[in-house]
C-alpha positions in Angstrom: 157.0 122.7 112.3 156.1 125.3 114.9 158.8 126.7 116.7 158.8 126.4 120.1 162.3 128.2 121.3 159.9 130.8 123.6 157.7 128.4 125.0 159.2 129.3 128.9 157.2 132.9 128.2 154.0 131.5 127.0 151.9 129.5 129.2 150.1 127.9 126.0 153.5 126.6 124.3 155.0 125.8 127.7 152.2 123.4 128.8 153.2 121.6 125.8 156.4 120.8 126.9 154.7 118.7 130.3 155.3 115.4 130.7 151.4 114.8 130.3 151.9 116.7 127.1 153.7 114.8 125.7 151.9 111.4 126.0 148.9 113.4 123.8 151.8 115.0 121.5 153.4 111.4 120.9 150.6 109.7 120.1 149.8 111.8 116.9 151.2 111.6 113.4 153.6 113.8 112.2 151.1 115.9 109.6 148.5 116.1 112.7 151.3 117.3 115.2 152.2 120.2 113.1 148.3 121.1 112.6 147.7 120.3 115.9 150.4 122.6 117.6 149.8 125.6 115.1 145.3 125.6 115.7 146.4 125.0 119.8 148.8 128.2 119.8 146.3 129.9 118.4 142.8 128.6 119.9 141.8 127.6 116.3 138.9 125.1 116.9 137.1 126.4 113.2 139.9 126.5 110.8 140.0 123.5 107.6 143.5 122.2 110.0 141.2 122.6 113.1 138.6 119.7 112.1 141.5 118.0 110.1 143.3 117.4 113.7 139.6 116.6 115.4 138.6 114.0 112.8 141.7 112.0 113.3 141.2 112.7 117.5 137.6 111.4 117.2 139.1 108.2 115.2 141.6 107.4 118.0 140.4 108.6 121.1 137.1 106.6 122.6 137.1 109.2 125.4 136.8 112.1 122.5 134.4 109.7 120.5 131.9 110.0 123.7 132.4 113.6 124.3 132.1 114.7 120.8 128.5 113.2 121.1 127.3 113.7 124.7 129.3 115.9 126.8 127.6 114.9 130.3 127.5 111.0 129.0 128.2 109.4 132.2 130.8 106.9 130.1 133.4 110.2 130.1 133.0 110.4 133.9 133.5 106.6 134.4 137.1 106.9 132.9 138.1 109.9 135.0 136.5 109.0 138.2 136.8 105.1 138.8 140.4 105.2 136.7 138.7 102.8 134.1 142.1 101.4 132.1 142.2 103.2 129.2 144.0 101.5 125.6 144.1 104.0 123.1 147.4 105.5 123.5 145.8 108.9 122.8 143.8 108.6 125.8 146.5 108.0 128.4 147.3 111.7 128.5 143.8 112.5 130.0 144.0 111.1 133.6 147.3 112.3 133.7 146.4 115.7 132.7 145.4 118.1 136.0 142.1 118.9 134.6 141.0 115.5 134.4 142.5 114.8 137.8 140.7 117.3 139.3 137.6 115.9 138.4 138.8 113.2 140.3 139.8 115.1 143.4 136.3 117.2 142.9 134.6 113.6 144.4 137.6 113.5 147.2 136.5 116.8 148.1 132.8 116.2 148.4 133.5 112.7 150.4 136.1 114.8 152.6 133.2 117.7 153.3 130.0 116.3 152.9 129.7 114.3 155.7 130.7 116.9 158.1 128.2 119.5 156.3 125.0 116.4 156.8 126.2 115.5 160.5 125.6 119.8 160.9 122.6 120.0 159.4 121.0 116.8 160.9 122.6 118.3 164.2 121.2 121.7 163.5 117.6 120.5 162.3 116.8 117.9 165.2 116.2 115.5 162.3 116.5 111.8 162.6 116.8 111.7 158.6 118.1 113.3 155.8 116.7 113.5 152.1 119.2 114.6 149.6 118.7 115.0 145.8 121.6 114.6 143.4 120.5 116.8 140.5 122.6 115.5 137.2 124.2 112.5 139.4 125.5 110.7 137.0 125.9 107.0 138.6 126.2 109.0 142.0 129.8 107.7 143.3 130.7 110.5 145.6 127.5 109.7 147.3 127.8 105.6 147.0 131.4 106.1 148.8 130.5 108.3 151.4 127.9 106.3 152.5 130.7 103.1 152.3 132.6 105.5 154.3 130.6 107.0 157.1 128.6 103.9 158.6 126.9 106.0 160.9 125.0 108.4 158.1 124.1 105.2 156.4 120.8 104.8 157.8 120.2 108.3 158.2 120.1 109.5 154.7 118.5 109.0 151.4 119.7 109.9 148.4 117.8 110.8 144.9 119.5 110.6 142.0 118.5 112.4 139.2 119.7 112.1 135.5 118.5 112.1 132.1 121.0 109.7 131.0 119.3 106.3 132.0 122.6 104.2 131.3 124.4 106.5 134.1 121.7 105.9 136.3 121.5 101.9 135.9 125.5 101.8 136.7 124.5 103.9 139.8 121.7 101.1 140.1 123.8 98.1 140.0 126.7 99.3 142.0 124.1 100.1 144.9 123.0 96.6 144.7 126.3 94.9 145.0 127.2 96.9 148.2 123.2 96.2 149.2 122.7 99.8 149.9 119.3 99.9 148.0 117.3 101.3 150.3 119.0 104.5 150.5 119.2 105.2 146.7 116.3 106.1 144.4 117.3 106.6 140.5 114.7 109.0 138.5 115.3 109.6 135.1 114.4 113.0 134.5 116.3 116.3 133.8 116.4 119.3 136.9 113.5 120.9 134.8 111.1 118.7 134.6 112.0 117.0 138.0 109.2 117.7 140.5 110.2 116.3 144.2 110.1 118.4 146.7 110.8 118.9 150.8 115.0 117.8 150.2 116.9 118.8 153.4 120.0 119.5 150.6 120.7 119.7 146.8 123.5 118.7 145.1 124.4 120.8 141.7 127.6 119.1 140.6 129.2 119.6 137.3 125.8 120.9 135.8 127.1 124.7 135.8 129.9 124.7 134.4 129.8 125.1 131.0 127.1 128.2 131.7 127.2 131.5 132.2 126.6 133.5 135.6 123.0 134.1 134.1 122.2 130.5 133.2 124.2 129.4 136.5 121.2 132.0 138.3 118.8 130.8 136.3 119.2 127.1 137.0 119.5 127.4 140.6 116.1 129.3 140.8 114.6 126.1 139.3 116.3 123.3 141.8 115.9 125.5 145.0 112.2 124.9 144.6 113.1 121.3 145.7 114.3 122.4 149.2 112.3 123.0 152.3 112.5 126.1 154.2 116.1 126.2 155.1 117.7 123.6 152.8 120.6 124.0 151.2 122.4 123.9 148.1 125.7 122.6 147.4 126.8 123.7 143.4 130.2 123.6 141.6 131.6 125.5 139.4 134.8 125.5 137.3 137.6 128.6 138.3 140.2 130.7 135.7 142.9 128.7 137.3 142.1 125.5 135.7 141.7 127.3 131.7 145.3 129.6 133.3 147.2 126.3 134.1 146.0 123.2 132.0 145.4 125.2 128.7 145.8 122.1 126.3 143.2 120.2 127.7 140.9 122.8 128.1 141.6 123.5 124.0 141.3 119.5 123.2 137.7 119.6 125.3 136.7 122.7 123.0 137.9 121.7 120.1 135.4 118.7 120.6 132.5 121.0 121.8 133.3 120.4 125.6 132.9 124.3 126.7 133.9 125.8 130.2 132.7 128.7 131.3 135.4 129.7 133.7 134.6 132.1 137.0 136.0 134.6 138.6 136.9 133.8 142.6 133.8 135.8 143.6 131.2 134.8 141.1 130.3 131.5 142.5 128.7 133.5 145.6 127.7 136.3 143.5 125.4 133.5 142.1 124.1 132.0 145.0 123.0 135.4 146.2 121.2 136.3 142.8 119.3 132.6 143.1 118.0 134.2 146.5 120.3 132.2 148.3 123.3 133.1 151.2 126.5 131.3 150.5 127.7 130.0 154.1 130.9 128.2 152.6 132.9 127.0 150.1 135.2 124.0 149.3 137.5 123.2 147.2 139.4 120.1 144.9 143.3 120.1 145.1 144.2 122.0 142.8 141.3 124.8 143.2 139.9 124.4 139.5 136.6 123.5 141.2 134.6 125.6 143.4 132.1 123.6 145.6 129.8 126.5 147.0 127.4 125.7 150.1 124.6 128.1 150.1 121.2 127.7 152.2 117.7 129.5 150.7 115.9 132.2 151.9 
């Protein structure tokens, strides 16, 4: 058994000893703990022990069992965001953990600053509508609530949402059509690359760069910004050192599975905006400030 007498002076061992923690820890078997706490110390997600403790994860966790086969699958999101009830008792550690709540307070964030940003723009622009395209929207809640939420953008604004995964988009689909709020929703299936609409007053880049590196993150937003007009802007997260710093066992749980983060710096997320050929105008943040929300408008 791995001894954990200094965990107080390492920030690995001590965020073992959460109460979050221990919901995951309690949940294994006594042979998996032991190989689970000795590949975690160490960031071991190759070893022989490493894929012993992930085969018996992928067995018991559903939420695992859908990551370890489509990390952007919208059925992941649906857990975290809407607070779906979870049985496996290896899954009740997740929305407990701060990572997985902060993907929940990522969508309190946008529904606290978005409508303010729109009312701006629409004020700014003289414009009596307002096209948005919500590149990798998953079902598109953020966007389904606000408009719930702010009755007075309601008929003002359109929202396209964009997604490969065509089961995300039909739970986007049918939601809109039980709160009769089709007219203001469009669902594409397509991916960002191959996506060809154009003359959006705003993009919305959620989630999509944040397992990539600043040269992907660049690279990506070259592609979407083509779907502004003159002016538009884009509104793109990214994931901060904080959140790898101060939830380090769910960060090694979502690599160990092939869920990879590629964690910024504080001034990276406008470093990329500039190298897209954009100028950052703001940024916004979850609670916790493990997700960067950058607002930038295009050249």
């Amino acid at each position: 058994m791995l001894d954990m007498s200094d965990a107080p002076n390492d920030p690995r061992k001590a965020s073992l000893q959460k109460p979050e923690a221990q919901i995951f820890l309690s949940s294994l078997t006594p042979d998996i703990l032991a190989k689970f706490k000795t590949c975690y110390v160490n960031a071991d997600v190759q070893s022989a022990h490493a894929k012993e403790v992930l085969s018996y994860i992928l067995k018991n966790s559903p939420i695992m069992q859908i990551v370890s086969k489509d990390t952007t699958s919208a059925h992941t999101f649906e857990y975290l965001y809407l607070r779906k009830d979870i049985e496996s008792p290896l899954d009740k550690y997740f929305p407990n953990g701060r990572a997985a709540q902060a993907i929940y307070q990522r969508l309190h964030a946008l529904k606290l600053n978005l409508p303010a940003i729109i009312r701006g723009e629409r004020e700014k622009n003289n414009s009596a509508s307002y096209k948005i395209v919500n590149i990798g929207s998953g079902p598109s809640h953020e966007m389904i609530e606000i408009l719930l939420e702010n009755p007075d953008l309601k008929d003002k604004v359109h929202i396209t949402c964009v997604d490969p995964d065509r089961e995300a988009l039909i739970i986007g689909a049918q939601r809109v059509a039980r709160l009769n709020l089709e007219s203001h929703f469009s669902f594409v299936p397509a991916k960002y690359q191959t996506f060809d609409g154009r003359g959006y007053d705003m993009v919305l880049l959620i989630g999509i760069l944040c397992p990539l590196n600043v040269r992907l993150c660049v690279r990506v937003m070259k592609n979407v910004k083509r779907c502004l007009r003159p002016g538009g802007i884009i509104i793109f997260s990214t994931v901060q050192n904080i959140m790898g710093q101060e939830d380090p066992l769910t960060d090694y749980i979502m690599r160990l599975t092939g869920w990879n983060m590629d964690y910024k710096e504080d001034h990276e997320p406008y470093a990329i905006a500039r190298a897209a050929g954009c100028e950052p105008i703001g940024r916004f943040f979850d609670e916790y400030g493990y997700n960067c929300m950058t607002v930038a408008r295009i050249k």
